[in-house]
Backbone as a chain_set.jsonl record, in Angstrom:
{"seq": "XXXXXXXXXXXXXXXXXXXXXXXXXXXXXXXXXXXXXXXXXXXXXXXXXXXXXXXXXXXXXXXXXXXXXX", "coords": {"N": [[50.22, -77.451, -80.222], [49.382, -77.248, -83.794], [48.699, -74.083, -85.705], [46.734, -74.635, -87.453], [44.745, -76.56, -86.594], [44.266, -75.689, -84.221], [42.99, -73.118, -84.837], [40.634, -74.611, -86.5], [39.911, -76.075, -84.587], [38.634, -74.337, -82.938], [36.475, -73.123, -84.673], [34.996, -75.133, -84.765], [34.069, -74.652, -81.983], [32.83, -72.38, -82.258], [30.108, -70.051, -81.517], [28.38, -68.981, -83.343], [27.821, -67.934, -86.922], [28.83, -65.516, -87.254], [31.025, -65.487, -85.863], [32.515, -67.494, -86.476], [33.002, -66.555, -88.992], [34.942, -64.456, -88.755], [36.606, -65.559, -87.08], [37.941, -66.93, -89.412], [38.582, -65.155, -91.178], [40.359, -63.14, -89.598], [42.185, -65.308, -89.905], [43.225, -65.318, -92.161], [44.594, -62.89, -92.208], [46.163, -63.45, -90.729], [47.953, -65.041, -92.407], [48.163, -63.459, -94.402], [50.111, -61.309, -93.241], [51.954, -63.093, -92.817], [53.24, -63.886, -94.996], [53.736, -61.381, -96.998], [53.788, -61.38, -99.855], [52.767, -62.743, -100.975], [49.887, -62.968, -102.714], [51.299, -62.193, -104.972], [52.57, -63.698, -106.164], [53.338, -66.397, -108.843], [51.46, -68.627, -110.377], [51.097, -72.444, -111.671], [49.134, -72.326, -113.043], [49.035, -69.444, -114.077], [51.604, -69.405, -115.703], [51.153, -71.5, -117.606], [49.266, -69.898, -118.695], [50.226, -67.506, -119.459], [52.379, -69.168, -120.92], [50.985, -70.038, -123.494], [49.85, -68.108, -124.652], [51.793, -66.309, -125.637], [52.654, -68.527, -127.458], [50.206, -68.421, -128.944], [50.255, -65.867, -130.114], [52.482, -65.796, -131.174], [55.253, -64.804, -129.837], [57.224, -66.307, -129.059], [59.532, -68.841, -127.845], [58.35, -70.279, -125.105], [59.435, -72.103, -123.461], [60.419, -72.767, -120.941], [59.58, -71.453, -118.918], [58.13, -73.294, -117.408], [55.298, -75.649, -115.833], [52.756, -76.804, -117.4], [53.063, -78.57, -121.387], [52.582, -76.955, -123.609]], "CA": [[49.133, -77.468, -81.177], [49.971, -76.366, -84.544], [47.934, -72.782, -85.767], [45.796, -75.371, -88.48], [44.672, -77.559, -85.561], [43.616, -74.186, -83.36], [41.446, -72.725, -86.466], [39.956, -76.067, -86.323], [39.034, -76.509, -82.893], [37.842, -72.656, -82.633], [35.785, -72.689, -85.884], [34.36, -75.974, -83.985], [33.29, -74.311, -81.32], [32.044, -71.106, -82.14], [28.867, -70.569, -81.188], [27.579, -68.72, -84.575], [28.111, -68.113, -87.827], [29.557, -64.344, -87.261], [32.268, -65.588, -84.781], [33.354, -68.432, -87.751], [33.518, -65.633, -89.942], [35.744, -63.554, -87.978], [37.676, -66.519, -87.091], [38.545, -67.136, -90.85], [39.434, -63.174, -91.698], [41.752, -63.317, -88.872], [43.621, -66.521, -90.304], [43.682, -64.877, -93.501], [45.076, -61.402, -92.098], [47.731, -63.388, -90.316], [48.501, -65.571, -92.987], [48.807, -62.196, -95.469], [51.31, -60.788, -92.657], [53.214, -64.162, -92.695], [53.352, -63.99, -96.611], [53.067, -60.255, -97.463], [54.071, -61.4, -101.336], [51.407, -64.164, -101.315], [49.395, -62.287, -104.154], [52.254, -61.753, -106.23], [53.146, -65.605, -106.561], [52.684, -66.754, -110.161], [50.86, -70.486, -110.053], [51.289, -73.115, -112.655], [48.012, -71.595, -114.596], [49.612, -68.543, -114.29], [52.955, -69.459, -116.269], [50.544, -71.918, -118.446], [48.081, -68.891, -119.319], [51.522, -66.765, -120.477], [52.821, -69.322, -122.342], [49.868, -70.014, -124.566], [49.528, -66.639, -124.467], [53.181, -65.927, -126.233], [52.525, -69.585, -128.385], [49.242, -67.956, -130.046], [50.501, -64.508, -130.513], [53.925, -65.771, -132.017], [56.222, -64.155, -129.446], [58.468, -66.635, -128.508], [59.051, -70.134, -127.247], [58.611, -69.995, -123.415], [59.195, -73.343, -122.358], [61.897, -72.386, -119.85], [58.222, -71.159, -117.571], [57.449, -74.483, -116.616], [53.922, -75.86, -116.058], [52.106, -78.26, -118.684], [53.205, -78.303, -122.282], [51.614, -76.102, -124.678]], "C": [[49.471, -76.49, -82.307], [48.627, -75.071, -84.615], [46.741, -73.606, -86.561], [44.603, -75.815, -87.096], [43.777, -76.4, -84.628], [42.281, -73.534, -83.964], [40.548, -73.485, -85.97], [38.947, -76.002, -85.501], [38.097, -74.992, -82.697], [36.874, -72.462, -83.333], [35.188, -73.796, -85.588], [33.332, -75.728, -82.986], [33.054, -73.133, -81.045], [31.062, -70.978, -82.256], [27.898, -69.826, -82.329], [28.553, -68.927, -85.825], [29.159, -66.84, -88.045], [30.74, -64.516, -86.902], [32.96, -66.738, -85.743], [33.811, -67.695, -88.695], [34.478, -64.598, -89.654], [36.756, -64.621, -87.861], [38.875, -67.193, -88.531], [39.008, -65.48, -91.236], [40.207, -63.081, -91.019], [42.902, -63.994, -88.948], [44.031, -65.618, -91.804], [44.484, -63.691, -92.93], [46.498, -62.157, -91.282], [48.591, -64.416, -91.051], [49.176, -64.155, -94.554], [50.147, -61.769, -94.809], [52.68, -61.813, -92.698], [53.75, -64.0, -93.784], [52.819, -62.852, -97.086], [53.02, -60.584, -99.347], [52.795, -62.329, -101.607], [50.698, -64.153, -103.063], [50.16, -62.337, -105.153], [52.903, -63.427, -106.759], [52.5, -65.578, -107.914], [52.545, -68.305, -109.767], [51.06, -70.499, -111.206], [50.466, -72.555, -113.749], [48.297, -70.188, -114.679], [50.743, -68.404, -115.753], [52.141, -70.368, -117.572], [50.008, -71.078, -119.344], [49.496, -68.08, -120.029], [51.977, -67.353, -121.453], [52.017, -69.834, -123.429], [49.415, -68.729, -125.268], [50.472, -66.119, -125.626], [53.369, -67.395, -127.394], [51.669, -69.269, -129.519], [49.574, -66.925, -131.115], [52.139, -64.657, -131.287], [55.136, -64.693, -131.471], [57.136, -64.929, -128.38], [58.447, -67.812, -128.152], [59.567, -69.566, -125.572], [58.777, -70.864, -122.72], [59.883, -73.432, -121.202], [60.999, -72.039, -118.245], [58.109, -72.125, -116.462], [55.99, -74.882, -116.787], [53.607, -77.036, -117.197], [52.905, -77.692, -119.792], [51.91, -77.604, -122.997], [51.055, -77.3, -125.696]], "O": [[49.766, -75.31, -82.119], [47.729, -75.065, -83.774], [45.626, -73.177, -86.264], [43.636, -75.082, -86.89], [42.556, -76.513, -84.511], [41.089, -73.493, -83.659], [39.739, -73.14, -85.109], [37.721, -75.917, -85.561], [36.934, -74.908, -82.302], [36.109, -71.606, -82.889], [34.275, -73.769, -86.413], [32.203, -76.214, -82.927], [33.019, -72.688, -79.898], [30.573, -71.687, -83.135], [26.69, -70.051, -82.255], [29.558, -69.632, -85.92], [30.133, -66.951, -88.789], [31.633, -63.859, -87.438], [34.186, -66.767, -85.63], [34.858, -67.967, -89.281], [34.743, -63.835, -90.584], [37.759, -64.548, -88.571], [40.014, -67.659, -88.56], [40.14, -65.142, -91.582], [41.262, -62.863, -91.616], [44.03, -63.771, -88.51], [45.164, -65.444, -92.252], [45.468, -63.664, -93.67], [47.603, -61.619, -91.218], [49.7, -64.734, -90.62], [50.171, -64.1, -95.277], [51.188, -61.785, -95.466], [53.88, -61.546, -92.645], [54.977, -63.936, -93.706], [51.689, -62.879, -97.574], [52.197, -59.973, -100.028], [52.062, -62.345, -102.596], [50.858, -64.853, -104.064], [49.692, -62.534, -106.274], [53.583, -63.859, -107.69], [51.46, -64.978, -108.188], [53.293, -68.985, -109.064], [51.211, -69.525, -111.944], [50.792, -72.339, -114.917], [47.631, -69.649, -115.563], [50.682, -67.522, -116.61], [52.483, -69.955, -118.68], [50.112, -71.256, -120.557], [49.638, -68.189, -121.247], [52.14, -66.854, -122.567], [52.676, -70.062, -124.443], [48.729, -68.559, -126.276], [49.936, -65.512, -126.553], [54.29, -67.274, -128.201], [51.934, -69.553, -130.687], [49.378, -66.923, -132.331], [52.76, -63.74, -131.822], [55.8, -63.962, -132.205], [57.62, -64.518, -127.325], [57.294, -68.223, -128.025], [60.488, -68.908, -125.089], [58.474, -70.834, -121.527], [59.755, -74.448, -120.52], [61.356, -72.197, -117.077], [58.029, -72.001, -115.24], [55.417, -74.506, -117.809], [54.33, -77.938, -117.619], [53.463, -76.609, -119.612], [50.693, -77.749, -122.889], [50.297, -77.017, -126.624]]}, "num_chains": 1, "name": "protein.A"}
């Protein structure tokens, strides 16, 4: 049974709302430890928001980022 699948079934049958909420802070705390960088990832609206960012302000073409066109 994968770890998704486990969540699942546990957050199924927990018998409140406290013990679902505990059950989710625990996936998150061992999905932070799996992926200590997690946070630091830049996403597509990340690299989007820079290069609009550097398109407005006239510092550079950035298309090399990725993401949508400007």
């Amino acid at each position: 049974m994968t770890s998704v699948v486990a969540l699942y079934d546990a957050l199924t049958t927990a018998p409140d709302e406290r013990t679902r909420a505990r059950l989710i802070a625990e996936a998150f705390e061992r999905l932070e430890e799996r992926y200590p960088h997690l946070a630091d990832l830049a996403t597509k609206g990340h690299l989007r928001e820079m290069r609009n960012f550097h398109f407005v302000f006239g510092l550079g073409d950035l298309t090399n980022l990725g993401g949508d066109a400007v």
